[in-house]
MARMI-242723 format. One record per residue (C-alpha): residue number from 0; z, y, x. Coordinates in steps of 0.2 Angstrom, whole numbers. Example, Ala and Ser with C-alpha at 12.3 -4.5 7.8 and 13.67 -1.06 7.14 Angstrom:
MARMI-242723
  num     zz     yy     xx
    0     39    -22     62
    1     36     -5     68
***
This chain:
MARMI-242723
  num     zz     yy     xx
    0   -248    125   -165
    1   -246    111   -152
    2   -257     97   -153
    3   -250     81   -158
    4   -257     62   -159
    5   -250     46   -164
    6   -260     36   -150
    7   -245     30   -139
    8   -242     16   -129
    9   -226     14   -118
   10   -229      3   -101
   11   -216     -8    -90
   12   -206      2    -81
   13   -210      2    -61
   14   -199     -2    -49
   15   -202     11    -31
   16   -198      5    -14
   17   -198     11      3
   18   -208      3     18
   19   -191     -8     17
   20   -194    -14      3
   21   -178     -4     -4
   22   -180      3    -21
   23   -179     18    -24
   24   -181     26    -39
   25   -187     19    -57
   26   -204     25    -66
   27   -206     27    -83
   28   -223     26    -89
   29   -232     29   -104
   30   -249     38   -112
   31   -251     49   -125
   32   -267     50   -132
   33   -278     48   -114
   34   -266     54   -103
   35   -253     43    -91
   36   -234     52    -89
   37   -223     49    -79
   38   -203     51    -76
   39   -194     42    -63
   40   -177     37    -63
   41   -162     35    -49
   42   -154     22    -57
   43   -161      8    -70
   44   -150      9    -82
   45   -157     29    -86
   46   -176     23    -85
   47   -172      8    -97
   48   -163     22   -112
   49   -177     35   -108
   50   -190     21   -110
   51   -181     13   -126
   52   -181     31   -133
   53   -199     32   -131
   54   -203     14   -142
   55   -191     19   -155
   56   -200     35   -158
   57   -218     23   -158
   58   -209     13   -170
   59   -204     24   -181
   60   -221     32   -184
   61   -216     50   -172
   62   -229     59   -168
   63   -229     63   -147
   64   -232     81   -142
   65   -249     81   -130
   66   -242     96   -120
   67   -227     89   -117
   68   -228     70   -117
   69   -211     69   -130
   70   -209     65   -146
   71   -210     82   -156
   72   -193     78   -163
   73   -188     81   -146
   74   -192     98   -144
   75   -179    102   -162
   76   -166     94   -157
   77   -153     99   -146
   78   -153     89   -128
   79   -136     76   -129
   80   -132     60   -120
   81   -129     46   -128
   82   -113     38   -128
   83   -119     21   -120
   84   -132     29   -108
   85   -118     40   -102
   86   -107     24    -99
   87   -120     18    -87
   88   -121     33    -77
   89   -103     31    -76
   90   -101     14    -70
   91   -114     18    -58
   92   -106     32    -49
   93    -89     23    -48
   94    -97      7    -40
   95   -100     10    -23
   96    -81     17    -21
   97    -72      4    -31
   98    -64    -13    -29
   99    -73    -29    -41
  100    -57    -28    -48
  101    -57     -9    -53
  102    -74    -13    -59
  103    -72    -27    -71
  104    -56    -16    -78
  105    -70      0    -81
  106    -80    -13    -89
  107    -68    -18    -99
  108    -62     -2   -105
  109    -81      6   -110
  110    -84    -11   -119
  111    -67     -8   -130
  112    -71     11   -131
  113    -89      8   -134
  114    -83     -2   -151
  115    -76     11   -156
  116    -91     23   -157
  117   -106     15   -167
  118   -113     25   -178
  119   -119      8   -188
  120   -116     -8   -192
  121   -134     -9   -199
  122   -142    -26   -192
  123   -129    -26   -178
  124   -127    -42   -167
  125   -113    -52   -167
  126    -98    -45   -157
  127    -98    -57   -143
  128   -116    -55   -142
  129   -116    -35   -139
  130    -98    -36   -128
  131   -108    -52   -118
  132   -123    -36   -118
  133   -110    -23   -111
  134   -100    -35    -98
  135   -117    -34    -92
  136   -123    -19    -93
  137   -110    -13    -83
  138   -114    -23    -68
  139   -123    -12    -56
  140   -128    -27    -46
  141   -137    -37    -57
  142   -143    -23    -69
  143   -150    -15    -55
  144   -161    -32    -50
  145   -162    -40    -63
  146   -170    -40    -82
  147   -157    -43    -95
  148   -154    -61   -102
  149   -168    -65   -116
  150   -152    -70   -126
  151   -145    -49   -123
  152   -162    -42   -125
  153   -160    -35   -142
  154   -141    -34   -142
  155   -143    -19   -128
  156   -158     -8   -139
  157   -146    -10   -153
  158   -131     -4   -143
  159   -143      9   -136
  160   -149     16   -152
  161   -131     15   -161
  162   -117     24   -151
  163   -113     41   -152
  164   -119     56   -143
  165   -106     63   -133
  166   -108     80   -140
  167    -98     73   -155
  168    -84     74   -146
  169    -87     93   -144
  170    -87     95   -165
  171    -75    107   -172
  172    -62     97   -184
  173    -71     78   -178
  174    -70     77   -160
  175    -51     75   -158
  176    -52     59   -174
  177    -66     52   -163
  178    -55     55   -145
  179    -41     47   -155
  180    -51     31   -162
  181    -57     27   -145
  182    -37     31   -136
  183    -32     19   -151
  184    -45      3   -148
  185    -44      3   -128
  186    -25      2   -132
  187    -27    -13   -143
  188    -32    -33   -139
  189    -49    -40   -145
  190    -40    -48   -161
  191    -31    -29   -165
  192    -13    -30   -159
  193     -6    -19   -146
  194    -10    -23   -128
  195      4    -23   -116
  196     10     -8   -109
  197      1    -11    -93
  198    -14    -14   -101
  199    -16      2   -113
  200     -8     15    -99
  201    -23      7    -87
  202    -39      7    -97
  203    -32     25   -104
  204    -33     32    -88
  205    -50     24    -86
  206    -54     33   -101
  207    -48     50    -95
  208    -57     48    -79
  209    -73     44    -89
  210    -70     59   -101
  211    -69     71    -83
  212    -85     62    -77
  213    -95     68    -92
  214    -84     85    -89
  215    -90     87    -71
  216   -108     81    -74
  217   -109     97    -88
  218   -111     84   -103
  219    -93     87   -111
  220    -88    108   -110
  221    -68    100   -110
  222    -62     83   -107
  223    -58     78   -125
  224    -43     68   -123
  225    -33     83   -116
  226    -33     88   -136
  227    -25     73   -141
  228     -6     69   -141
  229     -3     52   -136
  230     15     44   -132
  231     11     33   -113
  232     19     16   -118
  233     36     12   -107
  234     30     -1    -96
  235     42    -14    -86
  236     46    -11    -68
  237     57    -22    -63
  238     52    -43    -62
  239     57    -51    -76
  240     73    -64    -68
  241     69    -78    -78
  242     54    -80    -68
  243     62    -79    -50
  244     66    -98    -44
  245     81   -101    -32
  246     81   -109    -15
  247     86   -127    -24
  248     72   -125    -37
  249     58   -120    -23
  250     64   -136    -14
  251     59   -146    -30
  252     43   -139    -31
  253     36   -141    -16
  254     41   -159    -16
  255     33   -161    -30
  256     17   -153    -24
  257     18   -164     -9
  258     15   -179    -21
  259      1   -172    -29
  260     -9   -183    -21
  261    -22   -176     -7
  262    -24   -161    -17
  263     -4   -158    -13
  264     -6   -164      4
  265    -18   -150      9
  266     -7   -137     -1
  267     11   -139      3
  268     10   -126     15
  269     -1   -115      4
  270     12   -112    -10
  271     23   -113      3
  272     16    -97     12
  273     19    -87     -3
  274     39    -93     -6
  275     44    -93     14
  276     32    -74     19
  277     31    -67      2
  278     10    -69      3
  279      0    -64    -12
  280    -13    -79    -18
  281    -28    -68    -11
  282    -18    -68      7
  283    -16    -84      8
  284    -33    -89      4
  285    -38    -77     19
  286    -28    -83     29
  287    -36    -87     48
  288    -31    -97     63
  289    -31    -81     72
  290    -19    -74     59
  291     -6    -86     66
  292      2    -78     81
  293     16    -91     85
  294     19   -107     77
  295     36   -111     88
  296     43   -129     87
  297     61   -121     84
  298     64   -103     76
  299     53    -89     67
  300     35    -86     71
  301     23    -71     67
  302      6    -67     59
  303     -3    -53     59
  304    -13    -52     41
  305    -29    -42     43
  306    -36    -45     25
  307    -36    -53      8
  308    -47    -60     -5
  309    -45    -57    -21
  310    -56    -63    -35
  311    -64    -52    -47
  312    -77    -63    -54
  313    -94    -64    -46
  314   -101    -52    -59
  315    -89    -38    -50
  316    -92    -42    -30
  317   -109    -35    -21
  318   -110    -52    -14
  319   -112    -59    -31
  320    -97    -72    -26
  321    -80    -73    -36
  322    -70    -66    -21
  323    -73    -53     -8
  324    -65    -50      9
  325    -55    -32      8
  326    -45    -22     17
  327    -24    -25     11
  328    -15    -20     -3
  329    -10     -3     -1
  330    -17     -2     17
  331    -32      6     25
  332    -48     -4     33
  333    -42    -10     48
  334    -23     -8     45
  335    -15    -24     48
  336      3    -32     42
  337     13    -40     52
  338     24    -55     43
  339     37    -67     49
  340     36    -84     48
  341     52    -94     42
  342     57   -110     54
  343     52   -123     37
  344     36   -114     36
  345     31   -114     53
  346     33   -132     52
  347     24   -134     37
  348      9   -126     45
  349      9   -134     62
  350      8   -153     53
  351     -6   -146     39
  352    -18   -138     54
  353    -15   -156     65
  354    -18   -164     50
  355    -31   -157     41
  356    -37   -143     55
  357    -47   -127     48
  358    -62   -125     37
  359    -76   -110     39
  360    -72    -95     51
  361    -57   -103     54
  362    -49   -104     38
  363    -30   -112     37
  364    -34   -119     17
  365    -49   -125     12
  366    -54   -137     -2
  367    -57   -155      2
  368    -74   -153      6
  369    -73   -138     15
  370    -74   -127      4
  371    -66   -110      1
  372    -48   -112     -9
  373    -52   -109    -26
  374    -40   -103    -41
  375    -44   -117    -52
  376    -42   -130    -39
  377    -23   -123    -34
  378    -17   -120    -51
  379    -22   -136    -55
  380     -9   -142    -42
  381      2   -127    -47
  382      5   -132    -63
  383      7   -151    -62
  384     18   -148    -49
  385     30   -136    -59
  386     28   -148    -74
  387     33   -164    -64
  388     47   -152    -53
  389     57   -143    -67
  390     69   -150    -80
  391     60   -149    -99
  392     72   -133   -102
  393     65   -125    -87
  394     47   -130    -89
  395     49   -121   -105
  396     55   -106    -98
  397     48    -90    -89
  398     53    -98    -74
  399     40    -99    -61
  400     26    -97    -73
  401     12    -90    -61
  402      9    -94    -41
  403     15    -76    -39
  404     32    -78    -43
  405     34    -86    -26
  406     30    -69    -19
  407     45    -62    -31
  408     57    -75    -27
  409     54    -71     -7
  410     54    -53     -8
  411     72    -54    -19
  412     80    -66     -8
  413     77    -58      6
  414     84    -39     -1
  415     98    -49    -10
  416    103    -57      8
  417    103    -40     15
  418     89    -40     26
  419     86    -22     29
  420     69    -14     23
  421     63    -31     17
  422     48    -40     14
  423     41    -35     30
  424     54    -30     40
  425     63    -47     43
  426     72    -50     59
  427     63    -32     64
  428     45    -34     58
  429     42    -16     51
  430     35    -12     33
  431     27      0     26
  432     26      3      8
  433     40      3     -4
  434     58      9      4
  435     72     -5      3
  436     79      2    -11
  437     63      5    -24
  438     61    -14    -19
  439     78    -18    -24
  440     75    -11    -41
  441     60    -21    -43
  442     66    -37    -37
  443     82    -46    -45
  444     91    -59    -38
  445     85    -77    -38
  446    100    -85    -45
  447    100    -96    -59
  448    114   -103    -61
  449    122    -96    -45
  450    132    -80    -42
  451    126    -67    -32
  452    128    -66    -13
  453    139    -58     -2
  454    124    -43      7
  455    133    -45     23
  456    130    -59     26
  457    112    -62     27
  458    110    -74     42
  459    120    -91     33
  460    110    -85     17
  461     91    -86     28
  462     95   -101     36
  463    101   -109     18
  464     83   -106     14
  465     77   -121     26
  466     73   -137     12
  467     80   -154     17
  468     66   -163     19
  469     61   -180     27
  470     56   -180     44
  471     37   -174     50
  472     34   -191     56
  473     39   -199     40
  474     28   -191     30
***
């Protein structure tokens, strides 16, 4: 008969590091009786389960097997992963390869999925509390150098001790109701209705990566979801032409950025980047002197776009700032994008940089005080621009509703004028990505209230683009 005891104490896990002062690895410790064991971990997030495992079971009264170290009720039962330990282990192999934005979407999805698995609501924390406790335990980053929050503390043992074990979803006659609950909750919003079509297609394709993980690591025999009919929502591929301004209506805007006061001043040129080259918002914010490869007096310009900086929330980036520098959308490190510059914008961006030069590392926008170009400060401007630019009925409307319809009113006027292989081909700027025609699907024609143009005739329909605007000097 194995020798057992109830004498058990369970220390602080250790933290091991290099001569670099690197860690490591993560060391459990704890004594049975009058001998120290050890286990050490690769990632935190596994030391801190296996450690909460051991004070549950002091807790609860177990008696620990002096041979083996465990609890004894380890030895009967059948090895498992649990649910959220397992989702841990998942976010950790998928953060050194994926963007902050793909990270805060898989932590997103597991804190959805994960509502749907407890195995209790006994003594359960308040919802925001234990989603609050997951955003963060899905963090890499911070889990990995930092104690949780005092405030979370108990939220993550409860979500520890209370989500399934994966083998559930192995069950003859259960696993497929379980595969479908959680294929059901990640395709609903927080208050219960259906997510848009976007959403649910993403975080179920999340999901199903997720489920191959625990296939690939031997957890799951079969990726559970595979059992499970589900209908893919139709999702919408084409812009939405209520939201895609016209050339009279982009004039109005930006006149009324312009009188936005200093803020406007410093991001007439900004908006306009995204209207004139067909930018996204994280471009533009990128965007460096050096980017700027002619600024002519009369005619087009060029730039050459090496990167972009999307925000993903500080939370998501390994610097632990809202944005991060990347490589560009749908292009390789390194690969660079050429983009025309339109005669109104090249304007617009030689008064701003004599005006108000460049910030940090040569940056064209910056805030007033030099610092980086943040969302909150542009939509501000964005917004009380549109509101002061637009008649109530438009206002109103989907017109315009987000910075990023500039980019969809540039891309559509340039197909609809016939330039060929628009956006980056303009006037023989090549583009890869999308041919002509899938853009063409994708991108209707910014007409309100106009008829569409004759596609031959693209030159008079470019050069209608430039705005009547007062001169420089009377600015």
């Amino acid at each position: 008969m194995t020798a057992t005891t109830f004498r058990v104490r369970v220390y602080k896990t250790e933290k091991r590091k290099n001569a670099k002062g690197v860690i490591t690895s993560y060391r459990v410790l704890w004594k049975v009786g009058d001998e120290l064991w050890k286990e050490s971990f690769s990632k935190a997030a596994l030391a801190d389960a296996f450690r909460s495992k051991l004070v549950t079971a002091t807790r609860e009264g177990e008696a620990f097997s002096t041979s083996t170290g465990r609890p004894v009720s380890w030895d009967r039962e059948e090895p498992s992963l649990g649910w959220y330990t397992f989702t841990l282990a998942y976010a950790d192999a998928k953060w050194p390869y994926a963007s902050p934005n793909h990270r805060r979407g898989i932590a997103e999805t597991l804190t959805d999925a994960t509502e749907a698995l407890f195995t209790s609501e006994t003594g359960a924390p308040p919802r925001e509390v234990s989603r609050a406790a997951l955003r963060w335990s899905y963090s890499t980053r911070i889990r990995d150098q930092k104690e949780p929050p005092t405030e979370l503390q108990e939220a993550i043992r409860w979500l520890d001790q209370h989500t399934v074990q994966l083998r559930v979803f192995s069950e003859s006659g259960k696993g497929a109701t379980v595969a479908r609950a959680v294929l059901d909750r990640v395709s609903r919003t927080k208050t219960g209705d259906l997510a848009a079509a976007n959403t649910a297609n993403r975080k179920r394709a999340i999901l199903n990566n997720a489920m191959e993980y625990a296939r690939e690591i031997g957890a799951l025999p079969v990726n559970p979801l595979k059992g499970v009919k589900w209908t893919k929502p139709r999702t919408l591929t084409t812009v939405d032409p209520r939201a895609v301004i016209n050339i009279e209506q982009a004039r109005r805007f930006l006149a009324a950025v312009r009188k936005c006061g200093q803020r406007g001043e410093r991001m007439e040129a900004f908006f306009a980047c995204m209207y004139f080259a067909a930018l996204r918002p994280e471009e533009v914010v990128d965007l460096r002197s050096e980017h700027l490869v002619s600024l002519p007096d009369d005619g087009w310009g060029e730039m050459q776009l090496t990167n972009a900086e999307p925000r993903a929330g500080s939370r998501w980036t390994n610097s632990g700032k809202p944005r991060e520098r990347r490589a560009l959308k749908h292009r390789a490190d390194g690969e660079t994008r050429p983009v025309p510059i339109h005669p109104d914008l090249a304007t617009l961006l030689r008064v701003h940089l004599e005006k108000f030069g460049t910030g940090p590392e040569g940056r064209v926008f910056v805030g007033p005080r030099g610092g980086q170009m943040t969302d909150r400060a542009y939509l501000k401007v964005f917004h009380e621009a549109r509101a002061a630019a637009f008649t109530p009925e438009e206002a109103a409307s989907p017109l315009m509703d987000v910075p990023y319809a500039l980019r969809h009113a540039a891309v559509s006027t340039w197909l609809n004028a016939g330039v060929p292989g628009a956006p980056g081909s303009c006037m023989g700027w090549p583009q890869r990505g999308r041919s002509a025609s899938g853009l063409r699907q994708v991108h209707p024609w910014p007409g309100v209230g106009s008829h569409a143009p004759d596609l031959g005739r693209y030159p008079p329909l470019i050069t209608g683009t430039h705005w009547e605007r007062p001169p420089v000097d009377g600015r």
